[in-house]
MITORLO-752314 format. One line per 10 residues: number of its first residue (from 1); their letters; for each residue x, y, z of C-alpha. Coordinates in nm, 2 decimals. Layout:
N
NUM> A> X,Y,Z | ... $
end
This chain:
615
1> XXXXXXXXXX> -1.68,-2.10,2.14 | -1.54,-2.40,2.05 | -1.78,-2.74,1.97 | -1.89,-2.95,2.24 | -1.56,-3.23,2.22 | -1.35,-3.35,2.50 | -1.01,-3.37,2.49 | -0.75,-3.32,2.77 | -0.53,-3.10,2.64 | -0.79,-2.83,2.51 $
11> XXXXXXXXXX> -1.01,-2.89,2.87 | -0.80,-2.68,3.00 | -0.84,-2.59,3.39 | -0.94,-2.22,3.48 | -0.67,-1.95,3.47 | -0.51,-1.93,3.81 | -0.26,-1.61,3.83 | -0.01,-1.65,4.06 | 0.12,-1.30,4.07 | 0.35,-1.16,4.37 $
21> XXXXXXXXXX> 0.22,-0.83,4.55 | 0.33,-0.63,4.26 | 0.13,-0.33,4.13 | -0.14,-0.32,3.89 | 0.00,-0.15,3.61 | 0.32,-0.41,3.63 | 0.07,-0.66,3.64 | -0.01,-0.49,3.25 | 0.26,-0.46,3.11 | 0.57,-0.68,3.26 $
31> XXXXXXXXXX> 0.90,-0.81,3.14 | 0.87,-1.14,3.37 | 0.80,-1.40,3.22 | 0.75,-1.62,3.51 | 0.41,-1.42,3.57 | 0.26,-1.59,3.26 | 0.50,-1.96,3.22 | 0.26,-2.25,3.22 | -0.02,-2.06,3.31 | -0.39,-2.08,3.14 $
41> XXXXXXXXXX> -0.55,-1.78,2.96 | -0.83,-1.76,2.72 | -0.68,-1.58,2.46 | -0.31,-1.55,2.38 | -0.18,-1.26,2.12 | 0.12,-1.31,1.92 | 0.21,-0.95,1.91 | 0.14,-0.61,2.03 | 0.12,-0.37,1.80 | -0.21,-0.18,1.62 $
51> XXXXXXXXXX> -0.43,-0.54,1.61 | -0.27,-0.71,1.88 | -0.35,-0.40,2.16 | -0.67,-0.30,2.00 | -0.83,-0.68,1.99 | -0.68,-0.70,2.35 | -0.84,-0.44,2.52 | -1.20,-0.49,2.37 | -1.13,-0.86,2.46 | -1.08,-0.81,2.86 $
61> XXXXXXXXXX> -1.39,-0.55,2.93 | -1.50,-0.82,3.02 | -1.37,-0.94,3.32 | -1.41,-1.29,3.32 | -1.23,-1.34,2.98 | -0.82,-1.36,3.07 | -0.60,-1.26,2.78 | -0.21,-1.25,2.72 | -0.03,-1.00,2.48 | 0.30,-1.14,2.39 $
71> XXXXXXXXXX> 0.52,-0.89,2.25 | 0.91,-0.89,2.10 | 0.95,-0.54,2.20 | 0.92,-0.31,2.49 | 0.75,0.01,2.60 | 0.93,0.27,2.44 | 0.60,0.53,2.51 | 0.86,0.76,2.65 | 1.09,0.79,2.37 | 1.07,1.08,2.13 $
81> XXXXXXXXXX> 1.14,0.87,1.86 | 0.77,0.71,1.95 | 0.58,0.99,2.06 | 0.69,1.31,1.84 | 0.50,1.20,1.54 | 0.77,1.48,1.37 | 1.05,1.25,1.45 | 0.91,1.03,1.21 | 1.22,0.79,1.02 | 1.46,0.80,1.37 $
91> XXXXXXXXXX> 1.32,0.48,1.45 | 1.45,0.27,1.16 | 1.77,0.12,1.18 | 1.76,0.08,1.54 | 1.60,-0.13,1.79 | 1.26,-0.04,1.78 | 1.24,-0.22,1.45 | 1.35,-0.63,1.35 | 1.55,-0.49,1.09 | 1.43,-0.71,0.82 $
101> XXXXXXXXXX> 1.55,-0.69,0.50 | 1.42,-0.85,0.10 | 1.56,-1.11,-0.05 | 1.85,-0.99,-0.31 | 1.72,-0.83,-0.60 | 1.91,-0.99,-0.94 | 1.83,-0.72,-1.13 | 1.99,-0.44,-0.87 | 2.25,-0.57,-0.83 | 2.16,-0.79,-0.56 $
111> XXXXXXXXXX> 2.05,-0.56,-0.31 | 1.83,-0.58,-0.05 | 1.60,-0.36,0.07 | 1.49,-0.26,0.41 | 1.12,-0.40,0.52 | 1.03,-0.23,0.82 | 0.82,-0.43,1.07 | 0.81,-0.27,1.42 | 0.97,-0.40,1.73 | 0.79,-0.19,2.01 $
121> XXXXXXXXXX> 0.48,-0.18,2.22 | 0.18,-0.05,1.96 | 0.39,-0.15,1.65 | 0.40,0.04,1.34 | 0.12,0.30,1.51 | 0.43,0.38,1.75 | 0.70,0.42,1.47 | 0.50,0.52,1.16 | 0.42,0.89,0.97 | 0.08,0.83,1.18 $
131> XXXXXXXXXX> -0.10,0.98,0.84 | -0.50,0.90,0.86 | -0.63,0.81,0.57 | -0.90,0.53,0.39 | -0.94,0.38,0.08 | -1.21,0.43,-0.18 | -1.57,0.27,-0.15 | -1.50,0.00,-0.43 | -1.21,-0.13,-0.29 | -1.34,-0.24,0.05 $
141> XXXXXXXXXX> -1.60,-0.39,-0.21 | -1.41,-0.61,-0.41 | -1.35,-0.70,0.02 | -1.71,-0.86,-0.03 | -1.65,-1.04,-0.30 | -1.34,-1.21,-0.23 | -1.47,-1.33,0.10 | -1.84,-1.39,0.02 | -1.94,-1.17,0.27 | -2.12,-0.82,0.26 $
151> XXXXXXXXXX> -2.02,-0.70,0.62 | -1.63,-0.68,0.48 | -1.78,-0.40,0.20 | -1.76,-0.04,0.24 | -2.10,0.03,0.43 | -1.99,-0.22,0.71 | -1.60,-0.17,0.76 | -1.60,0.19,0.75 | -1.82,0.24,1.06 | -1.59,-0.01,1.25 $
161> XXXXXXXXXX> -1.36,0.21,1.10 | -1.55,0.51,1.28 | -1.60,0.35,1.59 | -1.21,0.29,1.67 | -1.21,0.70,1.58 | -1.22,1.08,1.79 | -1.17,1.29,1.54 | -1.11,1.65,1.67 | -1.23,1.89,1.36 | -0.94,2.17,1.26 $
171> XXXXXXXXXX> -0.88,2.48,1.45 | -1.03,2.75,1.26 | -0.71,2.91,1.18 | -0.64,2.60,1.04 | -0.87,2.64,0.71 | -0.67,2.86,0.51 | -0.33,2.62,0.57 | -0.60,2.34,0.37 | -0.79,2.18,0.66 | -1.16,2.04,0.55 $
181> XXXXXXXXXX> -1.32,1.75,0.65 | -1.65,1.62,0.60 | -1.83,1.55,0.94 | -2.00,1.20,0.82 | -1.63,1.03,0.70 | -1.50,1.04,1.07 | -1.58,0.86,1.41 | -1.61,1.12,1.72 | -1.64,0.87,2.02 | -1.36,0.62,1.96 $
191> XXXXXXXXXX> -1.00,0.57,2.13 | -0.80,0.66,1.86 | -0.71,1.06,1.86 | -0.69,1.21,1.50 | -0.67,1.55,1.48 | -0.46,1.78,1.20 | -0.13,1.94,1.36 | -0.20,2.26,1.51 | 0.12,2.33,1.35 | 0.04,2.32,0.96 $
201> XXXXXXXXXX> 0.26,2.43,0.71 | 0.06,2.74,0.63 | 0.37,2.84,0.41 | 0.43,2.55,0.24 | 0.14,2.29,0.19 | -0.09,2.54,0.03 | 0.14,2.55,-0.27 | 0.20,2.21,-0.37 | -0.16,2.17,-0.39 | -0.20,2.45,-0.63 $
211> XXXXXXXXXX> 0.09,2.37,-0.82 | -0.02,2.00,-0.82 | -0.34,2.09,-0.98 | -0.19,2.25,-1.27 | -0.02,1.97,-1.36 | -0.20,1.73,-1.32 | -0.54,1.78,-1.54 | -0.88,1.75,-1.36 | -0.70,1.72,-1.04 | -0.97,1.89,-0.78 $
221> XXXXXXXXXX> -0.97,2.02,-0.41 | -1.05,1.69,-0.21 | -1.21,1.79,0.10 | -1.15,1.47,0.27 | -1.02,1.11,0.14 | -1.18,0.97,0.44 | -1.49,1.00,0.27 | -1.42,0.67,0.03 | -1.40,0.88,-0.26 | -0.95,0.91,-0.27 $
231> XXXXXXXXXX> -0.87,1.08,-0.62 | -0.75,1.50,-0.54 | -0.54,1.72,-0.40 | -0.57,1.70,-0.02 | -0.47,1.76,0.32 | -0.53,1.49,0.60 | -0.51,1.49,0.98 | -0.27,1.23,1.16 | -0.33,0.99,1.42 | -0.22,1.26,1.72 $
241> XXXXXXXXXX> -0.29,1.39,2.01 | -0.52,1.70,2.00 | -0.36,1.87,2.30 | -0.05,2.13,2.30 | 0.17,1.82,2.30 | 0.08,1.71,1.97 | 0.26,1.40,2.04 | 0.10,1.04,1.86 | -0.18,0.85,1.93 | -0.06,0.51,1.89 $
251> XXXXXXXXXX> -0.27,0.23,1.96 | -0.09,0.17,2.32 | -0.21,0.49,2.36 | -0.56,0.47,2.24 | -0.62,0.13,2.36 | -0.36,0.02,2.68 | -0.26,0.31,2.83 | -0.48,0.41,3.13 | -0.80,0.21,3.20 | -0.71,-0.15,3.06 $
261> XXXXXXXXXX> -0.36,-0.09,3.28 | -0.65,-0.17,3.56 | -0.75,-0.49,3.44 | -0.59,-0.78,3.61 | -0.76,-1.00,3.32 | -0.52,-0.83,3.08 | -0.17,-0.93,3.11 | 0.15,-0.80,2.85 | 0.43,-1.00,2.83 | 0.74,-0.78,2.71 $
271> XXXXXXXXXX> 1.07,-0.83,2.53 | 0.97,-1.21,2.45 | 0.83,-1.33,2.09 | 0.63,-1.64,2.03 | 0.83,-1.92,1.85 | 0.58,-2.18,1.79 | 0.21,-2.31,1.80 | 0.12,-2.57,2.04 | -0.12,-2.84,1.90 | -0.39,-3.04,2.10 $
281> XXXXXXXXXX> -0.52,-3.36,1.91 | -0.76,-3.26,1.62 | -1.13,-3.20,1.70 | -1.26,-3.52,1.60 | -1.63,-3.37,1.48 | -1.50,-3.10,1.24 | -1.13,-3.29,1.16 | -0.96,-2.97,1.22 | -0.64,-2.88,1.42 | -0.68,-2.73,1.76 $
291> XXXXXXXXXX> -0.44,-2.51,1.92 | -0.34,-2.58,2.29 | -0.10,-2.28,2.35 | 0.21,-2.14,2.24 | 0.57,-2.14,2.32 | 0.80,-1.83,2.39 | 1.12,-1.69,2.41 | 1.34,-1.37,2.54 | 1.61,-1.44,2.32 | 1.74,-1.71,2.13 $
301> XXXXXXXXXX> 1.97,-1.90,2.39 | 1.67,-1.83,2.64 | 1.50,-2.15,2.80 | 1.17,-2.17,2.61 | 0.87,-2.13,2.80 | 0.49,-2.19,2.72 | 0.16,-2.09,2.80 | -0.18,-2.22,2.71 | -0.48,-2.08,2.53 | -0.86,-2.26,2.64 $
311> XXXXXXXXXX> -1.03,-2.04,2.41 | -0.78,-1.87,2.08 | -0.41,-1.83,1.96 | -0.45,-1.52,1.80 | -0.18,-1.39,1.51 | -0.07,-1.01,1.54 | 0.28,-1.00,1.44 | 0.23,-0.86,1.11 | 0.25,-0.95,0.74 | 0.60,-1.06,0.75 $
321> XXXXXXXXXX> 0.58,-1.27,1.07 | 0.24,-1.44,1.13 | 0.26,-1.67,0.86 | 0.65,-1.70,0.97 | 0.49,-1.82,1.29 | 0.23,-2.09,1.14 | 0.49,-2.23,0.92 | 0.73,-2.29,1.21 | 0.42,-2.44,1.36 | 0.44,-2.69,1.09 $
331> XXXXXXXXXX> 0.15,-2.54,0.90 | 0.22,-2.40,0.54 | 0.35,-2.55,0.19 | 0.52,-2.91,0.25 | 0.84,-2.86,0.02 | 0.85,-2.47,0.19 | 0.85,-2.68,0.52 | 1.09,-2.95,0.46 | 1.36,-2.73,0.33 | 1.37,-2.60,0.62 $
341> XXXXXXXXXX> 1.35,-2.87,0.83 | 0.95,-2.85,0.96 | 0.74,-3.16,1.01 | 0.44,-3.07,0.85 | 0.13,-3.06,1.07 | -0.08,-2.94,0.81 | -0.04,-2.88,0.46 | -0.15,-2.49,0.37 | -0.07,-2.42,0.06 | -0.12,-2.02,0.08 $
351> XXXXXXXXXX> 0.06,-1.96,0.41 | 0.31,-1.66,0.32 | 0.21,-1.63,-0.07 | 0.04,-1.33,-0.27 | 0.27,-1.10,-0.05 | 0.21,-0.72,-0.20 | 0.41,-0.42,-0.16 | 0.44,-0.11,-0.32 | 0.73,0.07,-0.40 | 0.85,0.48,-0.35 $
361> XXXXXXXXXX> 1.02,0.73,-0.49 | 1.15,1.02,-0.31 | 1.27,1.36,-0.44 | 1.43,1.67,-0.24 | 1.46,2.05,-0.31 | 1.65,2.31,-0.15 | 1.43,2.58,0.00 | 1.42,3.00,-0.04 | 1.34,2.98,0.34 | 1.30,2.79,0.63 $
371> XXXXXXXXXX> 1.02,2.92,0.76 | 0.73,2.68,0.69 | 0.46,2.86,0.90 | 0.47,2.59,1.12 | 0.64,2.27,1.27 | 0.42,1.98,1.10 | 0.42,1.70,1.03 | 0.34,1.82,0.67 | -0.04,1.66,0.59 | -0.02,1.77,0.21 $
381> XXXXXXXXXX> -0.14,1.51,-0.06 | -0.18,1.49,-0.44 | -0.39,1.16,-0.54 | -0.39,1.16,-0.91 | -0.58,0.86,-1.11 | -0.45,0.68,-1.40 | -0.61,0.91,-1.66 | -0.41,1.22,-1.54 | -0.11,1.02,-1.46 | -0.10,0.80,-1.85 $
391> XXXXXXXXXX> -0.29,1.06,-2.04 | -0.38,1.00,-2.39 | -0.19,0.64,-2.36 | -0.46,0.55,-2.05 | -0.67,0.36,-2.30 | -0.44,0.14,-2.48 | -0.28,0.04,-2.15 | -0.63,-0.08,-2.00 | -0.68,-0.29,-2.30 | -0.25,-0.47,-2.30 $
401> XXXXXXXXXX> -0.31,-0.48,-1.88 | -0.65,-0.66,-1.89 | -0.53,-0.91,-2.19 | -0.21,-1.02,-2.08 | -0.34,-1.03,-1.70 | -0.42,-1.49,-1.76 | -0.05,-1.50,-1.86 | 0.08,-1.30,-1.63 | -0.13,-1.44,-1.34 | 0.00,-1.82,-1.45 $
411> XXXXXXXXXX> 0.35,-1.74,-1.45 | 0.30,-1.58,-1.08 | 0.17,-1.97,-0.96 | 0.44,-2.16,-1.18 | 0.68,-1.92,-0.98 | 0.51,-1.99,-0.62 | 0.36,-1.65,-0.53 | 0.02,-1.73,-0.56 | -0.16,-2.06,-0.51 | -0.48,-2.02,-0.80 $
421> XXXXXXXXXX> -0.41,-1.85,-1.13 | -0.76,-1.81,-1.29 | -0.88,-1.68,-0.92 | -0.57,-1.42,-0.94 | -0.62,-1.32,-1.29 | -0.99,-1.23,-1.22 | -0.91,-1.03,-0.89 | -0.64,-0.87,-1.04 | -0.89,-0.76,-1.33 | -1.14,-0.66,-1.07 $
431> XXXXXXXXXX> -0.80,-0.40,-0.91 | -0.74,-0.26,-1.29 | -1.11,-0.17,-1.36 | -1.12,0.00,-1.02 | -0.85,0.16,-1.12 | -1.01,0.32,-1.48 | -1.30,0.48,-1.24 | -1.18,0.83,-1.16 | -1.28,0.83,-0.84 | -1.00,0.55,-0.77 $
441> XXXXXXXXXX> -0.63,0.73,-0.68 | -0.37,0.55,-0.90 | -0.08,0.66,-0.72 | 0.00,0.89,-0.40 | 0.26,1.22,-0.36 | 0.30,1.30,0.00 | 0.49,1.65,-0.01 | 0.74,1.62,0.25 | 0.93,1.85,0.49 | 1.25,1.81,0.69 $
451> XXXXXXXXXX> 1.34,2.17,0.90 | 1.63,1.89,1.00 | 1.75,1.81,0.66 | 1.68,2.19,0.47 | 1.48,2.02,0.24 | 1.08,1.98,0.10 | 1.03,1.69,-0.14 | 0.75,1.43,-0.27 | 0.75,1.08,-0.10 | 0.61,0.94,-0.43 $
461> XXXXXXXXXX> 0.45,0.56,-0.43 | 0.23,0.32,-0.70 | -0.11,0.22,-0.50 | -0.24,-0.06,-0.68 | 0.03,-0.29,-0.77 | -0.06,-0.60,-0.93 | 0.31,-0.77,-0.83 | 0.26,-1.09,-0.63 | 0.56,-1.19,-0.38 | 0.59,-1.41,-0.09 $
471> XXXXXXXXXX> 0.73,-1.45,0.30 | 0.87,-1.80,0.39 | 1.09,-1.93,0.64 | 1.45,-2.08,0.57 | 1.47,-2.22,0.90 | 1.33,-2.36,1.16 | 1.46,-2.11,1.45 | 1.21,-1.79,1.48 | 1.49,-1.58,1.52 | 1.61,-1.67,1.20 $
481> XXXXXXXXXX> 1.47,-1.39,0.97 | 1.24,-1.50,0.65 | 1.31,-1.49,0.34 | 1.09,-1.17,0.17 | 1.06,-1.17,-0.18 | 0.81,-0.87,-0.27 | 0.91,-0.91,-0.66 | 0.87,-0.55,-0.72 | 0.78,-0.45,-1.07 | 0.66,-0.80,-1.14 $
491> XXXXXXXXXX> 0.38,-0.65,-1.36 | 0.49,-0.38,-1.62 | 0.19,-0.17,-1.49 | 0.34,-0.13,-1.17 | 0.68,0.06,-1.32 | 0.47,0.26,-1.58 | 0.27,0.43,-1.27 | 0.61,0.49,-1.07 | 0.81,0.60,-1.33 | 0.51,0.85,-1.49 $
501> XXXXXXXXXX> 0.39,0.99,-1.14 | 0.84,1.00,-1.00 | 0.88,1.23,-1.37 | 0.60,1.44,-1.34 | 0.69,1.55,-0.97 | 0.93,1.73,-1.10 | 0.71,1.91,-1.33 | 0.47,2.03,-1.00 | 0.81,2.16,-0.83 | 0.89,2.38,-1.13 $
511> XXXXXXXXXX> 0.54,2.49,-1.15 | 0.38,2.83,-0.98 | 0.32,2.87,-0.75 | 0.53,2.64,-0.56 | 0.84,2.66,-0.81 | 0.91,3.03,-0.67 | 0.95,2.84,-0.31 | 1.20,2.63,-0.39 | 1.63,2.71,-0.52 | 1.73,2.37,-0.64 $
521> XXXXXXXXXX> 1.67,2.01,-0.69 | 1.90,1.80,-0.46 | 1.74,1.48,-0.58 | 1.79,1.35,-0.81 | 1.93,1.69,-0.97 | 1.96,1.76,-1.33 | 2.30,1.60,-1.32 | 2.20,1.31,-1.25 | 1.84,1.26,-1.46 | 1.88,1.60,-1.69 $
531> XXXXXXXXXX> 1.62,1.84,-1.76 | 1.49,1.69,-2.07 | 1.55,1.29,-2.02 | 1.35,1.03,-2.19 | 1.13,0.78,-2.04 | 1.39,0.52,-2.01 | 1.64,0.72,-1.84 | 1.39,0.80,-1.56 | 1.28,0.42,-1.57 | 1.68,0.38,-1.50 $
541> XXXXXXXXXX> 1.64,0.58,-1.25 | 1.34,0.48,-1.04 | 1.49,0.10,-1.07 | 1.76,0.20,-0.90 | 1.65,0.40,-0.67 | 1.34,0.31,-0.55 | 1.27,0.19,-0.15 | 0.96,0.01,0.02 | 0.70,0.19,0.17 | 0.64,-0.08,0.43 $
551> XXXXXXXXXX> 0.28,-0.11,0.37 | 0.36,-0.53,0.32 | -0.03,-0.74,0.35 | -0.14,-0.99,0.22 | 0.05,-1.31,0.38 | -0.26,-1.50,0.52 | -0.55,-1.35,0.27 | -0.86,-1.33,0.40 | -1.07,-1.45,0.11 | -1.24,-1.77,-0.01 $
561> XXXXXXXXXX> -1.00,-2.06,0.03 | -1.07,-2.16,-0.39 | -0.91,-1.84,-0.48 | -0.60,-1.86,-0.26 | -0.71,-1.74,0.07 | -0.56,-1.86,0.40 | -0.83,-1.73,0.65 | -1.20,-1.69,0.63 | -1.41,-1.44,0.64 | -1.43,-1.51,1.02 $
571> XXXXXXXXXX> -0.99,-1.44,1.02 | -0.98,-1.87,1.08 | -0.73,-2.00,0.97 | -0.85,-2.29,0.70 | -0.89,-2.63,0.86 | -0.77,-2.47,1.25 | -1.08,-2.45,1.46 | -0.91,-2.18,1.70 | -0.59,-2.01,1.59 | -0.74,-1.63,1.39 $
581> XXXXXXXXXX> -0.45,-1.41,1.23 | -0.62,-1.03,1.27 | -0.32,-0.82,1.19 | -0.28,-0.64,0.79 | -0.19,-1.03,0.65 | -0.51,-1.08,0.64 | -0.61,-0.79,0.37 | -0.59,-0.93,0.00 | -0.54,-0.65,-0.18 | -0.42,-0.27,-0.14 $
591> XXXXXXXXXX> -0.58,-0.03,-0.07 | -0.52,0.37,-0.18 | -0.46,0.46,0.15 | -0.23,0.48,0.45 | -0.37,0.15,0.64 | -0.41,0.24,0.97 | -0.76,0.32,0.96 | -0.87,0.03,0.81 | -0.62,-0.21,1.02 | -0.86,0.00,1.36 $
601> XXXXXXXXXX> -1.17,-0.12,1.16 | -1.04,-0.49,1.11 | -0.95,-0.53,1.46 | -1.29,-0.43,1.57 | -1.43,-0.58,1.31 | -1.22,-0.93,1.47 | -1.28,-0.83,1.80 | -1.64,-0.85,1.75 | -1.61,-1.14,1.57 | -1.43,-1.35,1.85 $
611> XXXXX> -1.69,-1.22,2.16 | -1.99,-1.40,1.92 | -1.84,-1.68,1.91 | -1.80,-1.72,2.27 | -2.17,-1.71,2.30 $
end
């Protein structure tokens, strides 16, 4: 609840929908904008994908609290690109996704690299490889401590993390194929279905985790990754549907689709994206800005239209775009601003800074056989940690990392991509000793199968990375695109665990038992990296070669504003009494994990945090 202060354009009358005789469910989800225009809600979400739907629906169980959804995309539910979690990759390039791209790359040649952000109702969760995973216990941890708050640590996230879960334990002919799970490391009552494929490579997967283990030294039999402890050989479930369809649990589906379709409270707006921030005059008690409501648009000829918000502006457009959206709201750096031609509202000095992304590798082989055992999506993982990945060098590159981290951390905040050096140097120390404990993954190989393509291969990709970027605008249009600067390989660490982990792939493919499964090696080949090629020639190689993963956070950081934070530990932005971003911008560091999991427990964990304060 906002404090007790009167001013007229916060004390805002009740919500008054003026909807024609129209049916429920188009009352959920519509494409007219004339529905919402000028009209009063008590919540408005700038986006609809994982955070946006899940904080919506827990929002308006209660029927007296009226919330908008505001989303650039439309409901694609019905396309197979969406719902066949095996068409996973059809989507990109097209226009379920923004099509954003990285700023030029100097050093390759000035490319620029895809960064994938969703353009579709339930966002990535209704686009992505839908892989269920979580991060290990001390990384959630380090959570606490960069936000000064115990209920962002392992024991309190991970049983939001359970509550947004149904886990549907393996088939029993599903246990020799590599399906375990341990009972207490997965929610059984919650709206999100997760469930391993009843179709499991029973031909395939069982081999590269064998062959993995031989290469890799120490590497065990990981039951289940859910359970906070990450480093193994694995298989994991996906978010799916347990049924004979198979098809994706997405968070429309989870959280939208059916029940909350019901609620007149609960209103979608599609195929129109929020340009701008409204701002009332500033609370006069606490100082702070006040948002009023936003403005929106279907295009970017279209009239813009606004609506207002009595209670929240919430920000769920994603890492790339939320802090796109405060800046064009006049709140971020003041030289960012004025180049683009912003009035600064309010100067906010980490709005779009300590941007982190890792980077992936991706080999191919040419199969003996097509048959599989089954139709997927493949679930197979190797986790190694730094020790089996560096070997007998682990030691000495602890001891250069940690030493030169002061340097490295002050030439990352003369450069603009982060805002405190000594608070940067410290958390980044904090990641590399996690790192050192062997129950930390280091970097992840998702064996891959395409019955499409002819091929199995490793989707190979460094966890951890200590490179620091940022996401600014250049204009002052919204449908301008941002400029994204991950800075990939900022930190030599970053390229040593690529390149190591890309090499040694090839080592598990021509290792038994897997290496009598395979013919050839499409990619690279030998032709292109040869059999017996030095570390520089694969470094060569992974440079120019590598692609995002599209696991971008960071943007807004949740975490003490002192060391470079942009939200609090209550998802505030710093000096706004009423504008929360809730989407993966808010998470300061990586995590070795896919993120949907944790992005379910943060959205509770928000959703939570905003029915308190209405009390």
């Amino acid at each position: 609840m906002l404090p007790s202060f009167t001013i007229a354009a916060v004390a805002l009358p009740a919500i008054v929908f003026a909807f024609p005789a129209a049916n429920i469910a188009r009352r959920a989800a519509t494409n007219d904008a004339t529905l919402v225009a000028d009209q009063t809600f008590d919540y408005v979400i700038a986006g609809g994908g994982l955070s946006g739907l899940t904080v919506a629906s827990r929002l308006s169980e209660d029927p007296n609290i009226k919330v908008l959804v505001i989303e650039g995309g439309q409901n694609d539910s019905d396309n197979p690109m969406v719902y066949d979690v095996r068409n996973y990759g059809q989507a990109l390039n097209t226009s379920l996704e923004y099509n954003l791209t990285t700023s030029p790359i100097s050093w390759r040649n000035n490319e620029s690299l895809a960064m994938v952000a969703a353009r579709t109702l339930g966002g990535s969760t209704s686009i992505n490889g839908a892989t269920w995973t979580k991060g290990e216990k001390g990384q959630y941890d380090l959570l606490a401590s960069l936000t000064g708050d115990d209920s962002w640590g392992w024991d309190s996230l991970s049983q939001e993390m359970l509550l947004a879960e149904h886990f549907y334990p393996p088939l029993d002919n599903l246990s020799d194929s590599g399906a375990q799970y341990i009972a207490s490391a997965h929610g059984f009552n919650g709206s999100v279905q997760v469930a391993f494929p009843n179709g499991m490579y029973e031909n395939f997967g069982p081999l590269t985790l064998n062959s993995s283990q031989q290469v890799w030294s120490g590497l065990v039999i990981n039951a289940d990754v859910s359970s906070g402890n990450v480093n193994g050989a694995t298989t994991v479930p996906f978010a799916l549907q347990p049924d004979v369809s198979q098809n994706r649990s997405s968070s429309y589906t989870a959280w939208i689709r059916g029940e909350p379709e019901t609620r007149s409270n609960l209103v979608i707006l599609l195929g129109h994206r929020v340009v701008k921030i409204n701002w009332a005059a500033s609370n006069p008690t606490s100082g702070n800005l006040v948002a009023s409501g936003v403005q929106f648009q279907a295009s970017r000829d279209a009239p813009v239209m606004t609506v207002q918000a009595s209670r929240e502006v919430l920000l769920a457009a994603g890492s790339l775009q939320s802090p796109q959206l405060l800046e064009l709201s006049g709140v971020g750096k003041a030289d960012v601003l004025a180049a683009a031609g912003i009035p600064l509202v309010k100067s906010a000095p980490s709005v779009g800074k300590n941007l982190q992304e890792q980077t992936k590798t991706q080999f191919y082989f040419t199969p003996k056989s097509l048959n599989f055992g089954g139709t997927g999506p493949s679930g197979t993982i190797a986790y190694p940690n730094v020790w089996q990945v560096l070997g007998e060098n682990a030691s000495a590159i602890y001891e250069e990392t940690v030493a030169g981290l002061p340097a490295y951390a002050a030439g990352l905040e003369k450069a603009g991509y982060i805002v405190n050096a000594t608070a940067a140097a410290e958390i980044m120390t904090q990641q590399v000793n996690g790192l050192w404990n062997s129950s930390q993954a280091a970097t992840e190989i998702h064996f891959s199968v395409s019955i499409a393509n002819q091929n199995v291969g490793g989707q190979i990709w460094d966890l951890i990375v200590l490179s620091r970027g940022s996401v600014h605008v250049q204009t002052n249009n919204s449908w301008d695109h941002p400029s994204i600067t991950p800075n990939y390989f900022a930190h030599p660490l970053d390229k040593k665990l690529q390149v190591m982990t890309t090499r040694q792939v090839r080592d598990v493919y021509n290792t038994e038992p897997l290496a009598s499964f395979i013919t050839a090696e499409t990619t690279p080949g030998f032709s292109v990296v040869h059999k017996n090629a030095t570390y520089q020639e694969w470094e060569q190689w992974v440079e120019d070669n590598f692609t995002s993963v599209w696991h971008n956070i960071a943007t807004l950081s949740c975490m003490k504003e002192e060391l470079g934070g942009a939200v609090d530990n209550h998802l505030k932005v710093y000096g706004i009494d009423n504008v929360r971003a809730i989407d993966a911008s808010v998470l300061p560091v990586q995590l070795s994990a896919h993120l949907s999991s944790s992005l379910y427990g943060i959205a509770l964990k928000a959703a939570n945090m905003i029915k308190q304060d209405q009390q």
